[in-house]
C-alpha positions as CSV (number, residue, x, y, z in Angstrom):
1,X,10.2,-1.5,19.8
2,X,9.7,-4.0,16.7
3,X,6.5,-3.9,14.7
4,X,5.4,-4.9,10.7
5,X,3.8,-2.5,8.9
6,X,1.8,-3.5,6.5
7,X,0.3,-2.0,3.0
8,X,-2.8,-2.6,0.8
9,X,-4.1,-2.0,-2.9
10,X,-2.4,1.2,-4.0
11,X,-0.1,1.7,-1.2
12,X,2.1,-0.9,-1.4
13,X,1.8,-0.6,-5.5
14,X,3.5,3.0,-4.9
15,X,5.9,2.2,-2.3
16,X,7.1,-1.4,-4.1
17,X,6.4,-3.4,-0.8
18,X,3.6,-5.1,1.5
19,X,5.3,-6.0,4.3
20,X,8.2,-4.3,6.6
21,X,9.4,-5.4,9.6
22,X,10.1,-1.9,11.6
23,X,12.0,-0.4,14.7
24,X,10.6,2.2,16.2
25,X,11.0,4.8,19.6
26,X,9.0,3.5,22.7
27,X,5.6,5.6,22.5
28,X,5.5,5.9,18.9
29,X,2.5,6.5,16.6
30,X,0.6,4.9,13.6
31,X,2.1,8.4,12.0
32,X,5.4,7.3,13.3
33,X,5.3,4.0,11.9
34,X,3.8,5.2,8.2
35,X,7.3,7.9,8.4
36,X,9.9,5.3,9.1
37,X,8.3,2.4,7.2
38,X,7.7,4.6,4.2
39,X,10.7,7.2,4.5
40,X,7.7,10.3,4.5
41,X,5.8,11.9,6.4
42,X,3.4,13.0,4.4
43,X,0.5,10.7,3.7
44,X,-2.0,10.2,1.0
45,X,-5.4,11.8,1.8
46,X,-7.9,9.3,3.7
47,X,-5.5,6.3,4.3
48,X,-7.3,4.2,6.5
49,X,-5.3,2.8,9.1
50,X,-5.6,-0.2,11.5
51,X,-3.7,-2.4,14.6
52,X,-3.8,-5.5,15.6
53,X,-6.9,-5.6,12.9
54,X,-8.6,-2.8,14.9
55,X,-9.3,0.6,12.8
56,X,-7.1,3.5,15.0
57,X,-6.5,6.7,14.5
58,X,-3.1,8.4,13.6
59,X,-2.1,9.5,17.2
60,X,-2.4,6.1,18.4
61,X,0.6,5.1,20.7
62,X,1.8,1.6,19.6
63,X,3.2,-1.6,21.1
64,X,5.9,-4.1,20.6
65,X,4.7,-6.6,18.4
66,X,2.2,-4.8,17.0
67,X,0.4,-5.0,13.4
68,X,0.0,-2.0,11.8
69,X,-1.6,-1.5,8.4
70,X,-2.8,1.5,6.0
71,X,-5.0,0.9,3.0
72,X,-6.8,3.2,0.8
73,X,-10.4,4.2,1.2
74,X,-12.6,1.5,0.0
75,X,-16.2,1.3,-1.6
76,X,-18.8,-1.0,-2.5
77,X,-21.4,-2.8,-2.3
């Protein structure tokens, strides 16, 4: 299945990119997708993570076409 992954603030800083159009297995994760998109599988501490614009968790079994993006933890107020 295709899908973009998609990084914020920090992230993408590190990894040199904001964008990536991905392939992955059918039935793959948001974990999944942060491996192949990023080449790792670890993770900095308390990524945030959402698809389709939705906040998911890690485990969360993807689609084709979907929107995934990871962002670090943000404040404010």
């Amino acid at each position: 299945m295709d899908v973009i992954v998609k990084l914020f603030a920090s992230l993408a800083e590190t990894e040199g990119w904001r964008q990536k159009p991905c392939r992955l297995s059918d039935g793959a994760t948001v974990r999944e997708a942060w491996a192949v998109a990023t080449g790792r599988h670890d993770m900095p501490a308390r990524v945030l993570c959402a698809v389709n614009l939705d906040y998911r968790e890690l485990s969360t079994p993807l689609q084709s076409g979907d929107e995934i993006a990871f962002f670090p933890p943000v404040t404010g107020g």
